[in-house]
DRENTORKOL-3810 file (N, C-alpha, C; in nm, 4 decimals):
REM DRENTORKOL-3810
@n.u->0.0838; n.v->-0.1180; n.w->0.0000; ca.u->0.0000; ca.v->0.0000; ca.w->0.0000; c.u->0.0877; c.v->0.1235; c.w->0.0000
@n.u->0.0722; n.v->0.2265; n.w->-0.0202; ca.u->0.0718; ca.v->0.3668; ca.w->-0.0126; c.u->0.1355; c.v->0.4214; c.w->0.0872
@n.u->0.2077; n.v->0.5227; n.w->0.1414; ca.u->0.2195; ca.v->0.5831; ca.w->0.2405; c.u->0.1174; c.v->0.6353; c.w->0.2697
@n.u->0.0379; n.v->0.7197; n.w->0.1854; ca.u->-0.0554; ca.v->0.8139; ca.w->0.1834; c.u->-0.2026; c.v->0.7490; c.w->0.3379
@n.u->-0.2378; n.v->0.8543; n.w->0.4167; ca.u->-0.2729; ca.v->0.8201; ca.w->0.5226; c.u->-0.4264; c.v->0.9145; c.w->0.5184
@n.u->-0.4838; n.v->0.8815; n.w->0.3786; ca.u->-0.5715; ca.v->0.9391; ca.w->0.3298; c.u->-0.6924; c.v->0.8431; c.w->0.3441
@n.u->-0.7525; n.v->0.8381; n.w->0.4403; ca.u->-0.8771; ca.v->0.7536; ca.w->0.4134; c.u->-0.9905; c.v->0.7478; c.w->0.3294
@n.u->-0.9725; n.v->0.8248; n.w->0.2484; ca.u->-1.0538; ca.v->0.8613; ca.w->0.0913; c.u->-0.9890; c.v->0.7360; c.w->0.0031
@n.u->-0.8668; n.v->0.7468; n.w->0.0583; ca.u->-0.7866; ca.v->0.7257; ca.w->-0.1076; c.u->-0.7861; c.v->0.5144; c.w->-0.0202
@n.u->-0.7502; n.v->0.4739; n.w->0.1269; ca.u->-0.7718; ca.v->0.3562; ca.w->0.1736; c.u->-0.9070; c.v->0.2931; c.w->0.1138
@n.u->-1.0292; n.v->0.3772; n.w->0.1459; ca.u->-1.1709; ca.v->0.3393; ca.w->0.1309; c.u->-1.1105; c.v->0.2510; c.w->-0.0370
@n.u->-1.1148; n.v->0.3811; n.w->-0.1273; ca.u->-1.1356; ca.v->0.3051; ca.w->-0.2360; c.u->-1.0397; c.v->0.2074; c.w->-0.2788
@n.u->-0.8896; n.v->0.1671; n.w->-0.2062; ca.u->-0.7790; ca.v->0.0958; ca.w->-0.2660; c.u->-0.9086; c.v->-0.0166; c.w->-0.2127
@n.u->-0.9866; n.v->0.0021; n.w->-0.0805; ca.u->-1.0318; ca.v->-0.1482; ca.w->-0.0308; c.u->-1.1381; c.v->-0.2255; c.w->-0.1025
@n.u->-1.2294; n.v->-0.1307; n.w->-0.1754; ca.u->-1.3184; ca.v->-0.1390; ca.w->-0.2680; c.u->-1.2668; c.v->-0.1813; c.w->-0.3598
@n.u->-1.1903; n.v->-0.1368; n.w->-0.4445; ca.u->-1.1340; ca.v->-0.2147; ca.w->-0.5640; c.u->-1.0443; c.v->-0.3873; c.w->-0.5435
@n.u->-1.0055; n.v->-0.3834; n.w->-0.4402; ca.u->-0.9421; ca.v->-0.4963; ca.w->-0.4068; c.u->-1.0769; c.v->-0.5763; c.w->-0.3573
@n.u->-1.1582; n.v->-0.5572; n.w->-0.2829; ca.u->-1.2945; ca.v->-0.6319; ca.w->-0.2689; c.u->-1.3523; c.v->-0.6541; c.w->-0.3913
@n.u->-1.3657; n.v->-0.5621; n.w->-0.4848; ca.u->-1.4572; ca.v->-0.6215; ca.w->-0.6532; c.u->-1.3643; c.v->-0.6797; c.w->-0.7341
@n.u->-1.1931; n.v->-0.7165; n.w->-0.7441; ca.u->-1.1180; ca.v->-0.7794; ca.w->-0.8317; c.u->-1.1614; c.v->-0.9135; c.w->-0.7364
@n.u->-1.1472; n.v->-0.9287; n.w->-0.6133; ca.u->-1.1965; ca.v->-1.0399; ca.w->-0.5510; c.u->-1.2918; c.v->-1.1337; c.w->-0.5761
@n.u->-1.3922; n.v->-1.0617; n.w->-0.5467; ca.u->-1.5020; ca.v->-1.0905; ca.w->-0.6149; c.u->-1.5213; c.v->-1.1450; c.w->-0.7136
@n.u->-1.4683; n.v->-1.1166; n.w->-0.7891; ca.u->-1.4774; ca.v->-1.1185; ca.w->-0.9125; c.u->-1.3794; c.v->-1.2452; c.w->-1.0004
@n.u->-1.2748; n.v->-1.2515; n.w->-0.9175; ca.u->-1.1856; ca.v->-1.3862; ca.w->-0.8939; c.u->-1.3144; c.v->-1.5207; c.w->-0.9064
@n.u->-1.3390; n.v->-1.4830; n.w->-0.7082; ca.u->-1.4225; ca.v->-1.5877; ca.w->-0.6845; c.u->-1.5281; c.v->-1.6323; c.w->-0.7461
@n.u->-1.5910; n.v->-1.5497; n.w->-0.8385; ca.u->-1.6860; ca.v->-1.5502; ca.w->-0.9431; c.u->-1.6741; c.v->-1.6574; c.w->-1.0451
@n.u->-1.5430; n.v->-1.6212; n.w->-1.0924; ca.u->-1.4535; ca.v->-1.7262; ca.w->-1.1840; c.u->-1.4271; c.v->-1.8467; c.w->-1.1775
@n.u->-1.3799; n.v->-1.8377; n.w->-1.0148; ca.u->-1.3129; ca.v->-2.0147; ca.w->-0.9861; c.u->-1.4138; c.v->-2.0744; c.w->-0.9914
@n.u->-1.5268; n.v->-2.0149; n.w->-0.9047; ca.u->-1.7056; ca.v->-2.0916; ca.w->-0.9166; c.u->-1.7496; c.v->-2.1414; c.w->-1.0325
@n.u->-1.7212; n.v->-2.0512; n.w->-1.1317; ca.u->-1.7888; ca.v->-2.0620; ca.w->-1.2260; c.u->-1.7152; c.v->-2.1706; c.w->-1.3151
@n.u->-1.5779; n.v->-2.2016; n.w->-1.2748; ca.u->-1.4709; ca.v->-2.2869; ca.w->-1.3450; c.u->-1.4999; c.v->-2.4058; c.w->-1.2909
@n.u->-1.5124; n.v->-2.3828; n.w->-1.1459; ca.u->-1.5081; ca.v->-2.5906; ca.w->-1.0748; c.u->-1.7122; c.v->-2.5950; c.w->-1.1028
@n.u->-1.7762; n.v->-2.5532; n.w->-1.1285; ca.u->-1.9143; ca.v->-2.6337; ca.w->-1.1567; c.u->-1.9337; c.v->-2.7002; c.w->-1.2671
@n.u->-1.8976; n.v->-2.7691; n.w->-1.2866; ca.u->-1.8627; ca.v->-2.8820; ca.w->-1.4588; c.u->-2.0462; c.v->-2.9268; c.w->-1.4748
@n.u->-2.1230; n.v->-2.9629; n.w->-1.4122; ca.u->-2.2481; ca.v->-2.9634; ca.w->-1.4373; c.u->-2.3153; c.v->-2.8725; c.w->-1.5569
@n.u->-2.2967; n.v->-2.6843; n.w->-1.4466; ca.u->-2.2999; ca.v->-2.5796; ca.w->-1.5663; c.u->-2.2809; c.v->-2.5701; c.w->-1.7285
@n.u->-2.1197; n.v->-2.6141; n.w->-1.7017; ca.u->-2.0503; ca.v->-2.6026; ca.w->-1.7884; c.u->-2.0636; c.v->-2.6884; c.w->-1.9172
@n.u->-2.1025; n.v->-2.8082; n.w->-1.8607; ca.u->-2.1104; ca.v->-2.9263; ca.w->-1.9255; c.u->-2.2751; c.v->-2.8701; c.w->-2.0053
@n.u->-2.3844; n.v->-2.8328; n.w->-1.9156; ca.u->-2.4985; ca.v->-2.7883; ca.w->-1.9834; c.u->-2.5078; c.v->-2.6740; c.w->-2.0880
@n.u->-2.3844; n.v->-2.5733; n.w->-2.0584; ca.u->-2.3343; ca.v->-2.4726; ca.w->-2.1683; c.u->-2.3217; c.v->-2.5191; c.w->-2.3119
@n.u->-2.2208; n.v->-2.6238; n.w->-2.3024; ca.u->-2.1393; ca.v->-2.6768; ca.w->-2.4117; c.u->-2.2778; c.v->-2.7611; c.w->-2.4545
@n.u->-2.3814; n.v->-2.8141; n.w->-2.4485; ca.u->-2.4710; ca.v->-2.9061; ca.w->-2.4954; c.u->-2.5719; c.v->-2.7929; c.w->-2.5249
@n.u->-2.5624; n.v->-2.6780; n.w->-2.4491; ca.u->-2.6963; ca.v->-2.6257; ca.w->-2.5623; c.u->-2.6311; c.v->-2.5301; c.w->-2.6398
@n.u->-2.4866; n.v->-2.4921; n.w->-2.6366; ca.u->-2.3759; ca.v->-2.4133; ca.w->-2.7847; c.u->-2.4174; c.v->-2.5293; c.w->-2.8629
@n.u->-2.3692; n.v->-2.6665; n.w->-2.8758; ca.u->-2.3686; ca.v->-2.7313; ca.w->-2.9674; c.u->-2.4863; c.v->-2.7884; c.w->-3.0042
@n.u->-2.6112; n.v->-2.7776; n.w->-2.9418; ca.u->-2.7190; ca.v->-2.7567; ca.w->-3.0137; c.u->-2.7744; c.v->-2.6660; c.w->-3.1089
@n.u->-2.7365; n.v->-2.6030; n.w->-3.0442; ca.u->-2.7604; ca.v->-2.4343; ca.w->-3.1094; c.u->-2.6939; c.v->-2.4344; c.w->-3.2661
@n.u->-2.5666; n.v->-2.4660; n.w->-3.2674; ca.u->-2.4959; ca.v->-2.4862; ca.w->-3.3779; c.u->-2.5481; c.v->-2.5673; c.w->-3.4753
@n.u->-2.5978; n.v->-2.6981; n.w->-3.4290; ca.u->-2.6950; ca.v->-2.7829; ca.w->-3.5136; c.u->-2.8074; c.v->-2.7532; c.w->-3.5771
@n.u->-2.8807; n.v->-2.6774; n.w->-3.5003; ca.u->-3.0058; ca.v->-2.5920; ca.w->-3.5218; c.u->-2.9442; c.v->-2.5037; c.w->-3.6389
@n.u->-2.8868; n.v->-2.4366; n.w->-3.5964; ca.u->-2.8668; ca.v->-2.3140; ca.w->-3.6766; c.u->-2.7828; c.v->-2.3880; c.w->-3.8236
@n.u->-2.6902; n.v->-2.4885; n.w->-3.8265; ca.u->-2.6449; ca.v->-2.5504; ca.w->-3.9658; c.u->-2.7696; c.v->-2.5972; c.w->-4.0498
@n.u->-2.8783; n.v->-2.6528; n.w->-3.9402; ca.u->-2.9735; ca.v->-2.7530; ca.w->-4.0336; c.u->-3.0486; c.v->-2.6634; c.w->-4.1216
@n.u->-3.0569; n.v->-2.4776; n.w->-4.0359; ca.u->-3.1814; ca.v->-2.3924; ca.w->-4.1435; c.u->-3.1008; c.v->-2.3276; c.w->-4.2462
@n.u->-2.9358; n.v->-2.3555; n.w->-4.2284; ca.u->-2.8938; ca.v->-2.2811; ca.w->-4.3450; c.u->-2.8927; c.v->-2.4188; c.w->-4.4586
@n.u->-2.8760; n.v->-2.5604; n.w->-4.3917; ca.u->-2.8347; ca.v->-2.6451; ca.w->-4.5360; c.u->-2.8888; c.v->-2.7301; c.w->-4.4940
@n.u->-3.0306; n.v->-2.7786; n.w->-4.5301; ca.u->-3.0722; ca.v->-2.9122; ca.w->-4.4449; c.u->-3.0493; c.v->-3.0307; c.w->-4.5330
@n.u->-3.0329; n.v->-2.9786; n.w->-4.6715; ca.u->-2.9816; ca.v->-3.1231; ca.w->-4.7541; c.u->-2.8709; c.v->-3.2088; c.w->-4.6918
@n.u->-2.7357; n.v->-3.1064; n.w->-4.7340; ca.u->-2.6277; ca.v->-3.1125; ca.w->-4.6072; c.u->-2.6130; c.v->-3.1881; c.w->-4.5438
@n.u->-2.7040; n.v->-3.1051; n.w->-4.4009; ca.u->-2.7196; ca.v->-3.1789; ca.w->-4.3111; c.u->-2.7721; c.v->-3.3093; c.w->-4.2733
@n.u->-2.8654; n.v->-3.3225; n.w->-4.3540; ca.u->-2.9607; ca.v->-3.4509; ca.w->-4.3749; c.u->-2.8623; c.v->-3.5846; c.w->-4.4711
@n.u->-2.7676; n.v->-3.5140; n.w->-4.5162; ca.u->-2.6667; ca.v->-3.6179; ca.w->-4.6202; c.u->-2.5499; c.v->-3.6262; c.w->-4.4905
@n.u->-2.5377; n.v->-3.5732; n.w->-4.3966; ca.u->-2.4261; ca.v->-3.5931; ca.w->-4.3217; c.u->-2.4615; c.v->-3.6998; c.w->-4.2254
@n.u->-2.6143; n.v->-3.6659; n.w->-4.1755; ca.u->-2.6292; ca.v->-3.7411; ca.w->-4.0625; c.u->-2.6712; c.v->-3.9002; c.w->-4.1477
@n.u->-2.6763; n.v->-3.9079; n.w->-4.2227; ca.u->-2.7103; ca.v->-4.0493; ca.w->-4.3386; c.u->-2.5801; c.v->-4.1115; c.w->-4.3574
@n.u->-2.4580; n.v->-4.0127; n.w->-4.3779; ca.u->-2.3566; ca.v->-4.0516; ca.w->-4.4122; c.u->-2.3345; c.v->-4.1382; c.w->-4.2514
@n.u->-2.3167; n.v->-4.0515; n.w->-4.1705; ca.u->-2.2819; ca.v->-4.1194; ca.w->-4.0546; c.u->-2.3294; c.v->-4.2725; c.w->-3.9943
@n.u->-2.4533; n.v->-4.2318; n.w->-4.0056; ca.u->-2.5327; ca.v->-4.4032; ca.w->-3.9667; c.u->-2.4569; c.v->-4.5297; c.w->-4.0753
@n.u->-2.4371; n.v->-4.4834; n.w->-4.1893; ca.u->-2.3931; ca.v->-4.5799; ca.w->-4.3144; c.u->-2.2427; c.v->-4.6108; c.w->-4.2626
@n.u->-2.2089; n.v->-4.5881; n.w->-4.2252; ca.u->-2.0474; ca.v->-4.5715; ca.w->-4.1238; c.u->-2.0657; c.v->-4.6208; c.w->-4.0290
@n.u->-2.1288; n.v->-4.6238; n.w->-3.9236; ca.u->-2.1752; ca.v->-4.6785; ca.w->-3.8019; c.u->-2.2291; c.v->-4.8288; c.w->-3.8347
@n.u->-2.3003; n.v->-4.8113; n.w->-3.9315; ca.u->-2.3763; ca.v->-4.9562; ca.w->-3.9627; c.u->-2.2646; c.v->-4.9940; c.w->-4.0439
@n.u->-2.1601; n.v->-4.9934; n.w->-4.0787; ca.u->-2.0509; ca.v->-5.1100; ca.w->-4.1673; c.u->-2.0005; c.v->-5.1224; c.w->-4.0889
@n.u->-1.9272; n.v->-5.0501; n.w->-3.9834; ca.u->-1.8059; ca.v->-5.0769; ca.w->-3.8434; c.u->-1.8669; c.v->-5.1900; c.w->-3.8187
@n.u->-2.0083; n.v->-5.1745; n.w->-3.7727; ca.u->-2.0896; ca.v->-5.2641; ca.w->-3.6700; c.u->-2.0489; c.v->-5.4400; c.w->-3.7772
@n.u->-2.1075; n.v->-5.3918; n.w->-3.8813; ca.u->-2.0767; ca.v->-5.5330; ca.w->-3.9837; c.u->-2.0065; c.v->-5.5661; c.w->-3.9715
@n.u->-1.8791; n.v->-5.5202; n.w->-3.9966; ca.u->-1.7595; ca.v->-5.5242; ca.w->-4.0369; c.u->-1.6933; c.v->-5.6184; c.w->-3.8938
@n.u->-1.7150; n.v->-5.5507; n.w->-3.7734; ca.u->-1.6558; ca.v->-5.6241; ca.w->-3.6551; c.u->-1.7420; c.v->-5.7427; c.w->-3.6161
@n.u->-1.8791; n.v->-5.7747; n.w->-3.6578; ca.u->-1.9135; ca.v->-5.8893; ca.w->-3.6641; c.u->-1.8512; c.v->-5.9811; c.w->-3.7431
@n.u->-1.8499; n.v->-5.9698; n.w->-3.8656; ca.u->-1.7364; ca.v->-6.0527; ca.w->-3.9456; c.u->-1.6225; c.v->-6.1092; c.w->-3.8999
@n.u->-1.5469; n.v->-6.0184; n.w->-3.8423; ca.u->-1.4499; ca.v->-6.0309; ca.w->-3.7848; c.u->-1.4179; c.v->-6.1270; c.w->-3.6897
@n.u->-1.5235; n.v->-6.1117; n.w->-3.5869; ca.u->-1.5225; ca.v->-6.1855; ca.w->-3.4224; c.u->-1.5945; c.v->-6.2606; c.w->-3.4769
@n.u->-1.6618; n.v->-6.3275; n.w->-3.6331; ca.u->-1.7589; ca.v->-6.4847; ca.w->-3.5358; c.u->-1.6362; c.v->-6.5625; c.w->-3.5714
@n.u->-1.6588; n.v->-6.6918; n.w->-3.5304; ca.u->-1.5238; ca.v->-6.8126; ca.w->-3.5651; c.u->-1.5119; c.v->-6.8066; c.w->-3.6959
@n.u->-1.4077; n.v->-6.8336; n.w->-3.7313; ca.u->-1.3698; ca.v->-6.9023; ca.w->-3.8762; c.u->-1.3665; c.v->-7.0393; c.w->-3.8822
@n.u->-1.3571; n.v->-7.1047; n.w->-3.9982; ca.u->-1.4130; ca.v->-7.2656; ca.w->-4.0197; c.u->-1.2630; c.v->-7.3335; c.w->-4.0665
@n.u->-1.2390; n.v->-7.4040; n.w->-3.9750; ca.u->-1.0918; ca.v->-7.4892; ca.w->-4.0262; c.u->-1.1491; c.v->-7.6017; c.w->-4.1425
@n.u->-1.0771; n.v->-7.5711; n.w->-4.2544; ca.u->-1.0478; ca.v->-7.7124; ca.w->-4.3310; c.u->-1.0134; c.v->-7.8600; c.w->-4.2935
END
């Protein structure tokens, strides 16, 4: 602190050091609640979905098709794989 023995000038150093505080603690709160956070990030990336499907729903509608067609060969594909094979 200051030399200065100005209780005008104390008041407000204490005020400002109380609202950067604050304002800290605001943060860390807002950093360790992963619940929140986690509900943030799921309705951004809804939002994003929403908002891709009204600009291109062909697009979109060819992406999410593409995907299942991908999902459904893995799935094949590792059945093939894992049943027994037949010895000669």
């Amino acid at each position: 602190m200051s030399g200065s023995g100005d209780p005008d000038a104390i008041k407000a150093g204490i005020e400002a050091t109380r609202a950067h505080l604050g304002r800290t603690v605001d943060e860390l709160s807002h950093r360790l609640d992963v619940p929140a956070r986690a509900r943030e990030r799921a309705y951004r990336a809804r939002d994003t979905a929403v908002e891709t499907y009204r600009e291109s729903p062909p697009a979109v509608l060819g992406a999410g098709l593409a995907l299942v067609a991908v999902v459904v060969g893995v799935v094949v594909w590792r059945g093939k794989r894992s049943s027994p094979r037949r010895q000669r």
